[in-house]
KEKE-3310 file (N, C-alpha, C; in steps of 0.2 Angstrom, whole numbers, plus 5000, padded with zeros to 4 digits):
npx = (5233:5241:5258:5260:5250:5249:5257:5269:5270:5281:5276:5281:5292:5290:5280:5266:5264:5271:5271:5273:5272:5279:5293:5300:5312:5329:5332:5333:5322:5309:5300:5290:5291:5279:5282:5293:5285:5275:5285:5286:5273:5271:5282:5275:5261:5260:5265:5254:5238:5234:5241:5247:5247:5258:5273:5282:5279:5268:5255:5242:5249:5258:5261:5257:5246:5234:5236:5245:5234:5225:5235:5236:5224:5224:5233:5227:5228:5219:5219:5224:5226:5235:5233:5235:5226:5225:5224:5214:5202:5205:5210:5198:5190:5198:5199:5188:5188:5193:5193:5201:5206:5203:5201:5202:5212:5212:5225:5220:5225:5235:5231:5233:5244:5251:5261:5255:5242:5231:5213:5201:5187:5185:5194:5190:5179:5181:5187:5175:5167:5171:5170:5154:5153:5161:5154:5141:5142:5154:5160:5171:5180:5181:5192:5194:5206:5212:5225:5231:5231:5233:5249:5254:5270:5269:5264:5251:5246:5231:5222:5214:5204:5191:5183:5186:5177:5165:5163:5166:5153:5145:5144:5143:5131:5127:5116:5121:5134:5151:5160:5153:5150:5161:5172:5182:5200:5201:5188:5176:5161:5153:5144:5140:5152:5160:5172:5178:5194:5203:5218:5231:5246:5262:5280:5288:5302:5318:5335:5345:5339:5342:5334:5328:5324:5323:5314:5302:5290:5283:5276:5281:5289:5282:5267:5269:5278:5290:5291:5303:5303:5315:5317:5321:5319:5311:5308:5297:5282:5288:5300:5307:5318:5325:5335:5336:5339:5334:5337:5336:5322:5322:5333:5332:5321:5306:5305:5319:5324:5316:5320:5333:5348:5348:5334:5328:5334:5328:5314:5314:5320:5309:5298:5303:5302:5312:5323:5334:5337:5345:5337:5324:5322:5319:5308:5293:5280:5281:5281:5268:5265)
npy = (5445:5453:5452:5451:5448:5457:5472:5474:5491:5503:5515:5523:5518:5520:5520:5521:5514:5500:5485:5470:5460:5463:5465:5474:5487:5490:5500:5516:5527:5534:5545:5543:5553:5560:5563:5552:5540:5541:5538:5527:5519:5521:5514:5500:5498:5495:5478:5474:5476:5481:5489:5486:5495:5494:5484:5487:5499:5512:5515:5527:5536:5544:5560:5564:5557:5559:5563:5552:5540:5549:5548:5535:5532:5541:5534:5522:5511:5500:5498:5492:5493:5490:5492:5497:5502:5513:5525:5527:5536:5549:5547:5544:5550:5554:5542:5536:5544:5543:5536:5525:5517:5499:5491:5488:5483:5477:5477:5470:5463:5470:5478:5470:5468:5479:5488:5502:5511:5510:5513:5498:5499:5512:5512:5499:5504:5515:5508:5501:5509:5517:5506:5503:5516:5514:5506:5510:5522:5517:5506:5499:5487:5480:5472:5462:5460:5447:5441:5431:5416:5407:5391:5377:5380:5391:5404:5416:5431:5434:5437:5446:5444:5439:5449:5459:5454:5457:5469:5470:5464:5471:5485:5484:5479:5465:5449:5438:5426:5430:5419:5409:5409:5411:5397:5392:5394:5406:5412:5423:5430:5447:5457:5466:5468:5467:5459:5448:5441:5429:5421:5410:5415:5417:5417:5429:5430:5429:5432:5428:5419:5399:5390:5380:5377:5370:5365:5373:5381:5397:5411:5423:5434:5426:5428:5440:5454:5467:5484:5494:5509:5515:5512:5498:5484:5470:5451:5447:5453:5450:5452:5462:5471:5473:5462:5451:5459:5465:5473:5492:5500:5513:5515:5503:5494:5485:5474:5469:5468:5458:5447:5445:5437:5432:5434:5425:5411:5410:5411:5397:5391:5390:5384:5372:5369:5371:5380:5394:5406:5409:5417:5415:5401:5405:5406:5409:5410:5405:5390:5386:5385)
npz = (4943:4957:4963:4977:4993:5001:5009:5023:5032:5041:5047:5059:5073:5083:5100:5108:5121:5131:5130:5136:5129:5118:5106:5107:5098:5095:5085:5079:5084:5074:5062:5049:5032:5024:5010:5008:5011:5001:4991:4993:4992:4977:4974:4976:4974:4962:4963:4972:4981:4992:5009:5027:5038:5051:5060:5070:5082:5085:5074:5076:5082:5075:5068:5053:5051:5044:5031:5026:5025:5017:5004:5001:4997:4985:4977:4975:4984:4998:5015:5030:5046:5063:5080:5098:5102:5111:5106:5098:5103:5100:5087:5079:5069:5059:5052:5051:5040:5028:5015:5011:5020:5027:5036:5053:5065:5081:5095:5109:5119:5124:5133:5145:5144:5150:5161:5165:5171:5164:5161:5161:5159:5150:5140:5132:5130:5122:5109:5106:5102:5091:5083:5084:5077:5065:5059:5056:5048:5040:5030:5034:5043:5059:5068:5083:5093:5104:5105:5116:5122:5131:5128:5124:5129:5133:5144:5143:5147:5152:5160:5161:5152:5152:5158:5151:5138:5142:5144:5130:5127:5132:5128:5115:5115:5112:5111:5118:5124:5120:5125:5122:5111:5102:5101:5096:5092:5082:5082:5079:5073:5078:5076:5063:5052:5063:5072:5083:5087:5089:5101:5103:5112:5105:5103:5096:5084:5089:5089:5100:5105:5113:5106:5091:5076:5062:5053:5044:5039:5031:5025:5021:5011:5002:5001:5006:5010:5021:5025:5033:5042:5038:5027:5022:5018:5022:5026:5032:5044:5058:5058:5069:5071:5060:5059:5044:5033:5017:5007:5000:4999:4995:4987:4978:4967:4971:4966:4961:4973:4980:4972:4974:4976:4991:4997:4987:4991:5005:5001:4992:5002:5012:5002:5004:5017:5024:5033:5029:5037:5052:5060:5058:5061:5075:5076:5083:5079:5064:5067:5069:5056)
capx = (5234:5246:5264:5258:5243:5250:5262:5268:5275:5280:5276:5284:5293:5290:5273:5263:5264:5277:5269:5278:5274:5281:5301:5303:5316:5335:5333:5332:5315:5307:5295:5294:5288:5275:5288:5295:5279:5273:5289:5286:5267:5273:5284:5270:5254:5263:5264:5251:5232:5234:5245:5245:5251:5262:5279:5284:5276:5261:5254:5240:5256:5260:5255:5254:5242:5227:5241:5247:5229:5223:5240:5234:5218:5227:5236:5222:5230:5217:5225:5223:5227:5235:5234:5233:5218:5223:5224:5207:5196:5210:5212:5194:5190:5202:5200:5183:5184:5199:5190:5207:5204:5199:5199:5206:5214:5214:5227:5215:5230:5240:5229:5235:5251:5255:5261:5255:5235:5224:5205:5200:5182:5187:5199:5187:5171:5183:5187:5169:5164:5173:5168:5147:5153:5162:5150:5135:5144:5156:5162:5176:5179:5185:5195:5196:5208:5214:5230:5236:5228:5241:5249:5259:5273:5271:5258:5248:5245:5224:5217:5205:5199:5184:5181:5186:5173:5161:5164:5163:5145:5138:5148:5143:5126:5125:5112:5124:5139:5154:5165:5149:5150:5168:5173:5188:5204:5200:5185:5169:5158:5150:5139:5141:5160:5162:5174:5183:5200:5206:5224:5237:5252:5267:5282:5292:5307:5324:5342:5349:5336:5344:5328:5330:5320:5325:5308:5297:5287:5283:5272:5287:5291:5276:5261:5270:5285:5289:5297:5303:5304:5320:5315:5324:5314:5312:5306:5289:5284:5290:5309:5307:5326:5330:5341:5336:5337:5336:5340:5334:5316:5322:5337:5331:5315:5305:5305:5324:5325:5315:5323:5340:5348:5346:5324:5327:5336:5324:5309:5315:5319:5302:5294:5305:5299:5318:5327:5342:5341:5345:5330:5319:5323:5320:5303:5288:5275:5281:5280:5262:5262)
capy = (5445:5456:5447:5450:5450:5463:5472:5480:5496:5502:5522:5523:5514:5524:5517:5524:5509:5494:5478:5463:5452:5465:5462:5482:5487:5495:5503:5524:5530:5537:5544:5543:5558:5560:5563:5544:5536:5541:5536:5519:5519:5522:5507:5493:5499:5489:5473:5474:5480:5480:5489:5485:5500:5489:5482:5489:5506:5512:5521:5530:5540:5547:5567:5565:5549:5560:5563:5545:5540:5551:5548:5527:5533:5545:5529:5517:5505:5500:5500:5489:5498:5487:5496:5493:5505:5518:5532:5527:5540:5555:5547:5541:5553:5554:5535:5537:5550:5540:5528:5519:5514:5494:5487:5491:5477:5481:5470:5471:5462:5478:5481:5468:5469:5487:5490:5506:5511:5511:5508:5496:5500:5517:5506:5495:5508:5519:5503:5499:5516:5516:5500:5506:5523:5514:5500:5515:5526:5516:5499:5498:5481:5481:5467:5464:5454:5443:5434:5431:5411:5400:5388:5373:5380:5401:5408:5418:5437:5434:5434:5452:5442:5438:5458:5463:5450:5457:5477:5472:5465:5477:5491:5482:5475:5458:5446:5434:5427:5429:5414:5403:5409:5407:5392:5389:5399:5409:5418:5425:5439:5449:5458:5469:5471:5469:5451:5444:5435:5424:5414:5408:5419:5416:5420:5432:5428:5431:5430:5424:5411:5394:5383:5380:5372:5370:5363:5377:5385:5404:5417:5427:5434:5423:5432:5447:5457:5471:5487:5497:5516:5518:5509:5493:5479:5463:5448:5448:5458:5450:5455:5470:5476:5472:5456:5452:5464:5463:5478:5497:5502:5519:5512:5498:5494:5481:5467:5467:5467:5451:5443:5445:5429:5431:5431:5419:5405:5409:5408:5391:5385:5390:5379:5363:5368:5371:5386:5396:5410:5412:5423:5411:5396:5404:5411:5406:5411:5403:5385:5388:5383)
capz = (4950:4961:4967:4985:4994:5007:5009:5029:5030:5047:5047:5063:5076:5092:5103:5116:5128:5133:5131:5139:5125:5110:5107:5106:5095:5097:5080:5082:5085:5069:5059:5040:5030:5018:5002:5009:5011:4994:4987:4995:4986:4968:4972:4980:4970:4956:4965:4978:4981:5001:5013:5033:5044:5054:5060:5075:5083:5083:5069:5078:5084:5069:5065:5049:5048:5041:5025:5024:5024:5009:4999:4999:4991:4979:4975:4973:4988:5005:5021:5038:5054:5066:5082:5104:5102:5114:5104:5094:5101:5097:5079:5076:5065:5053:5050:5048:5032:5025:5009:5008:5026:5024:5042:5059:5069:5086:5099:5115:5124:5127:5139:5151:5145:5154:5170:5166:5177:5162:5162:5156:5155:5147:5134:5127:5128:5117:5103:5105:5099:5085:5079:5081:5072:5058:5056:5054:5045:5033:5028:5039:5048:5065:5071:5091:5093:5109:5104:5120:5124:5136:5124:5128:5130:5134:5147:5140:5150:5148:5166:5161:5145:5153:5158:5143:5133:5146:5141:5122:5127:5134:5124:5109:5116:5112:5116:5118:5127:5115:5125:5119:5100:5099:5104:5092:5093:5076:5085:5075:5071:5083:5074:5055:5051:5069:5073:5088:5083:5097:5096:5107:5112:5101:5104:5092:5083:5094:5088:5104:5108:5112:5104:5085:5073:5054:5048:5044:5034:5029:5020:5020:5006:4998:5002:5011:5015:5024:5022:5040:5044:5037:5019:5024:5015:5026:5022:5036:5049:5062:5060:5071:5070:5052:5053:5038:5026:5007:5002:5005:4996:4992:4983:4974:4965:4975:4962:4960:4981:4982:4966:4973:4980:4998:4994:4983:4993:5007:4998:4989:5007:5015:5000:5006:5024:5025:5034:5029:5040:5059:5066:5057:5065:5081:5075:5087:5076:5061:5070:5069:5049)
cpx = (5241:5251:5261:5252:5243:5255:5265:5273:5274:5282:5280:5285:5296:5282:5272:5264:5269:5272:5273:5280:5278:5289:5305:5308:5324:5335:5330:5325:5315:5301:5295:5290:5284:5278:5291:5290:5277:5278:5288:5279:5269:5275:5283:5263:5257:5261:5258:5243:5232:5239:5243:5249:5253:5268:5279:5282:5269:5259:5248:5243:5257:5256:5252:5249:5236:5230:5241:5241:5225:5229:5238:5228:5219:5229:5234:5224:5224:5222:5221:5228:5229:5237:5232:5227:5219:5223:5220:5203:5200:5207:5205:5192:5192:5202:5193:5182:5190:5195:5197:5207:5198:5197:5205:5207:5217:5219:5223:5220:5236:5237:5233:5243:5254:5256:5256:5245:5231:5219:5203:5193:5181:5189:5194:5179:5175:5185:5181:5165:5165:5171:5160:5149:5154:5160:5143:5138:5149:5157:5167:5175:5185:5187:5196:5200:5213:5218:5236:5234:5237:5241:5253:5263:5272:5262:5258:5247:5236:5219:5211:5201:5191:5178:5182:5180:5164:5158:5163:5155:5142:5138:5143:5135:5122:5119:5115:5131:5147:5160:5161:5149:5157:5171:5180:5192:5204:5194:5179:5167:5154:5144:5143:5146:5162:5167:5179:5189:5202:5210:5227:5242:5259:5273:5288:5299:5315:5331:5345:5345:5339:5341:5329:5325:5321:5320:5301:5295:5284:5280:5275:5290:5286:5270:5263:5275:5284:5293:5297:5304:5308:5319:5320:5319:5316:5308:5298:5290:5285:5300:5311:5313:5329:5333:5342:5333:5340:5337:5333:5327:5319:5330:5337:5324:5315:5305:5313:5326:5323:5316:5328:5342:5349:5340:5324:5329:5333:5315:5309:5314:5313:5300:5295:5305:5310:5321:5333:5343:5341:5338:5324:5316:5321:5311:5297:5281:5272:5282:5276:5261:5265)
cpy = (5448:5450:5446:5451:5455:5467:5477:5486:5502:5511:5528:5517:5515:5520:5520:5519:5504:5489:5473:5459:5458:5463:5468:5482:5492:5500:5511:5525:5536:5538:5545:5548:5557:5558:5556:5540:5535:5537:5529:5515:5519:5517:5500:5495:5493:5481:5470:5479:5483:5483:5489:5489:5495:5488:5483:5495:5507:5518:5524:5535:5546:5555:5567:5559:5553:5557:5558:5544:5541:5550:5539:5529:5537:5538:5524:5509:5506:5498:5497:5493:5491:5491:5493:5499:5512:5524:5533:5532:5547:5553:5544:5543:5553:5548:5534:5542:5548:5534:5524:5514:5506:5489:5489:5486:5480:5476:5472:5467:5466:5480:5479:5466:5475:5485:5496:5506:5514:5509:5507:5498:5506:5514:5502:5500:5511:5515:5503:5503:5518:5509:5502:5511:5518:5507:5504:5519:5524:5509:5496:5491:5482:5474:5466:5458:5452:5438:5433:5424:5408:5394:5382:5375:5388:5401:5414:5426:5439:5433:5439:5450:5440:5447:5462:5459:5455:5463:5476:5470:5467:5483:5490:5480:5469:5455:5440:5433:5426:5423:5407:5403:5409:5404:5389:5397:5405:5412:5420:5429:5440:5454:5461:5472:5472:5461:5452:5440:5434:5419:5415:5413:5412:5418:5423:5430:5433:5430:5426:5421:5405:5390:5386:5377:5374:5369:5366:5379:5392:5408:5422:5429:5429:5425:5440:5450:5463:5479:5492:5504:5519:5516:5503:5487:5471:5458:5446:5453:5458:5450:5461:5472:5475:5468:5454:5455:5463:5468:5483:5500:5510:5522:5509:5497:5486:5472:5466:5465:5461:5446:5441:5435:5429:5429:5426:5411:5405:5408:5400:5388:5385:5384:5372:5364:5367:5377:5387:5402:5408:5411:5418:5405:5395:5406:5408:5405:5406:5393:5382:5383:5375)
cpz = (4952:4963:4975:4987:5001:5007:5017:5029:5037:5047:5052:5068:5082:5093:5107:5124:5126:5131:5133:5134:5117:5113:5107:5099:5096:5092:5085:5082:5082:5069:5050:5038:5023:5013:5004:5008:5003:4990:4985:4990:4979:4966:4972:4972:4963:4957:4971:4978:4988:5003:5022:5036:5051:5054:5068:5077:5084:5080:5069:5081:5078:5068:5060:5045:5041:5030:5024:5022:5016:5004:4995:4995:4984:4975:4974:4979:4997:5008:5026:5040:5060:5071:5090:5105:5109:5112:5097:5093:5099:5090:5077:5070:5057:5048:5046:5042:5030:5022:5008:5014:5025:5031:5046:5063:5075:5093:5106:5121:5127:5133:5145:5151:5147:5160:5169:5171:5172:5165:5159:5153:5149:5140:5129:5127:5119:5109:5100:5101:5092:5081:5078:5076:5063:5054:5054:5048:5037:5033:5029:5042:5055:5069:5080:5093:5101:5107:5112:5128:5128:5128:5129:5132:5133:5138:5143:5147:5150:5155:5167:5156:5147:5154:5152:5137:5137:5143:5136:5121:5127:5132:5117:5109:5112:5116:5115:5119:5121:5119:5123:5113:5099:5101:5102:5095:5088:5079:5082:5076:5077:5080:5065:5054:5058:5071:5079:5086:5090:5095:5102:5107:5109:5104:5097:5091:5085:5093:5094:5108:5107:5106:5097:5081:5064:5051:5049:5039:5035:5026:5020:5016:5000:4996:5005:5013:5019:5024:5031:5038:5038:5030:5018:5022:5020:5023:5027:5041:5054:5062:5060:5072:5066:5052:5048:5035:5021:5005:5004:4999:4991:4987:4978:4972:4970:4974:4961:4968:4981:4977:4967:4977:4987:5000:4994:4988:4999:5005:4995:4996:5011:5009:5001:5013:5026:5026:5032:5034:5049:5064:5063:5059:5072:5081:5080:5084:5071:5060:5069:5062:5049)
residu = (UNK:UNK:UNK:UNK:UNK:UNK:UNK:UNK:UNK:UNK:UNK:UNK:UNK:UNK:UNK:UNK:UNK:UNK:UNK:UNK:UNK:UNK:UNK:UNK:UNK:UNK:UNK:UNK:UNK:UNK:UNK:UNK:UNK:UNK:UNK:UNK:UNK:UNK:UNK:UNK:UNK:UNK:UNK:UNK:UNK:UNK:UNK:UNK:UNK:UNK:UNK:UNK:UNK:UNK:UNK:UNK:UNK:UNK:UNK:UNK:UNK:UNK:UNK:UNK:UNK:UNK:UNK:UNK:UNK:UNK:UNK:UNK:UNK:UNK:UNK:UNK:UNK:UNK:UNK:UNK:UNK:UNK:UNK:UNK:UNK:UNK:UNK:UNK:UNK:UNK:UNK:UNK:UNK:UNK:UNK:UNK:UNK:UNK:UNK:UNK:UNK:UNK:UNK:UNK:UNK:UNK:UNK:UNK:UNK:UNK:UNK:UNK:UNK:UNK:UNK:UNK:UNK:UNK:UNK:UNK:UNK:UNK:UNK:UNK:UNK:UNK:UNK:UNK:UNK:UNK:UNK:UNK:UNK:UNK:UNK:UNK:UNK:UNK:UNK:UNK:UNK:UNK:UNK:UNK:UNK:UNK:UNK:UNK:UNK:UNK:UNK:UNK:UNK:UNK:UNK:UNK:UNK:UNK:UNK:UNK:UNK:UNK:UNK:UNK:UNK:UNK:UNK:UNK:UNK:UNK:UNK:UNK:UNK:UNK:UNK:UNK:UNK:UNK:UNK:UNK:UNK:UNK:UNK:UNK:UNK:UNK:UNK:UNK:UNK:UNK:UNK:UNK:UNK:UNK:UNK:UNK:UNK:UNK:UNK:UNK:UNK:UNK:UNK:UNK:UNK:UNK:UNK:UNK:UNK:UNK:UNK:UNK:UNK:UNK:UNK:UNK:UNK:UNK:UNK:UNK:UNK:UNK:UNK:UNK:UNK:UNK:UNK:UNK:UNK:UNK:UNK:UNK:UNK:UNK:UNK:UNK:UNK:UNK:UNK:UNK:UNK:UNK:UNK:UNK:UNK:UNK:UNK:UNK:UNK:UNK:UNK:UNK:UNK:UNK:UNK:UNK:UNK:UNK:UNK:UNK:UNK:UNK:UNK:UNK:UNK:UNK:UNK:UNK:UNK:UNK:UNK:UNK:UNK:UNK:UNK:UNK:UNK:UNK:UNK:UNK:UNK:UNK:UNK:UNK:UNK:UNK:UNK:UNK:UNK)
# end
């Protein structure tokens, strides 16, 4: 058994759209090259079967996705796609003839997080289309995910979800209402490699948030780290501007990075449900566990 069951690896950290609820980043606006990514591969396939095109950015953006793409199969590593799905029917292709390609998670809450004048029926035809395509044609699973429920504390941005479940209906042609088939916040299948995920809006973790909480736990560094643009190794992938960094992927091997004692004493204190850093304390997500 591999050390990690993931590992994210943030290809770029430019996006097409603004979201409300993303935390953006001040870091420069990158894109990482073939000759780096590989680098990155030679040093994950070791520890890891998985990689999740994620972090920050969106890596339907990317010129050289096709490349990246076929480099994970040279390398024997699948790949999830986390993406707000507006530059699917561009990149559908490419995705579609990419065997390392293992499922596409798409946030469907971007939508309603723009100011910008999409539409929506156009937006979710073109997810929708790609989910028939790569449910006919390959073994692809497509994720459609609605993380943006009202929670106790944090309104949620979720007043088109009803026209958006509507669109996947009839896009998707169901005979049946997908807010009666999933009635939990986790969500369910819509038909073959095709799911709905549905969750509460979280809020990301924020260095200069008041509100604090010491008593948490993490998958951080347990099940998953992250490596950003620049090859800046983090310990999840919600620390969109590198506060914690453990050292630089294209510097150091991956197992001496998460062995050193910074890892280390967060790892130890995640498993006493005990924080040591900062940004963790503030984290919204991590509350969750």
């Amino acid at each position: 058994m591999k050390r990690f069951k993931k590992i994210y690896i943030e290809i770029t950290n430019i996006c097409n759209l603004k979201c409300d609820f993303c935390p953006m980043t001040k870091r420069a606006p990158q894109f990482m090259t073939e000759e780096n990514f590989e680098i990155i591969l030679n040093k994950v396939k070791h520890i890891t079967d998985q990689i999740y095109l994620h972090v920050m950015g969106e890596p339907l953006l990317h010129p050289q996705l096709a490349g990246f793409l076929a480099l994970c199969d040279k390398h024997g590593l699948k790949v999830n796609i986390t993406t707000n799905g507006g530059l699917i029917t561009d990149t559908k292709d490419i995705i579609l003839n990419a065997p390392a390609v293992k499922q596409v998670n798409f946030s469907l809450g971007s939508f309603e997080a723009n100011s910008d004048s999409l539409c929506l029926e156009t937006y979710t035809r073109g997810i929708t289309q790609f989910a028939l395509e790569a449910q006919e044609k390959t073994n692809i699973v497509s994720s459609l995910r609605l993380w943006n429920l009202d929670n106790d504390m944090i309104k949620g941005a979720n007043s088109k979800n009803d026209q958006i479940m509507t669109y996947l209906e009839d896009h998707l042609k169901l005979d049946f209402k997908i807010r009666e088939k999933c009635t939990t916040y986790r969500g369910g299948r819509l038909s073959n490699n095709i799911y709905v995920n549905i969750a509460q809006k979280f809020e990301w973790p924020d260095i200069e948030r008041l509100d604090t909480k010491d008593d948490v736990f993490c998958y951080g560094l347990r099940d998953h780290i992250g490596i950003l643009v620049d090859g800046t190794v983090i310990p999840c992938c919600l620390d969109s501007d590198g506060n914690i960094p453990l050292g630089n992927v294209y510097e150091s091997s991956i197992e001496s990075i998460v062995d050193y004692d910074r890892a280390k004493k967060m790892y130890t204190g995640f498993t006493n449900r005990k924080v040591v850093e900062d940004l963790c304390k503030k984290c919204g997500y991590a509350q969750k566990f």
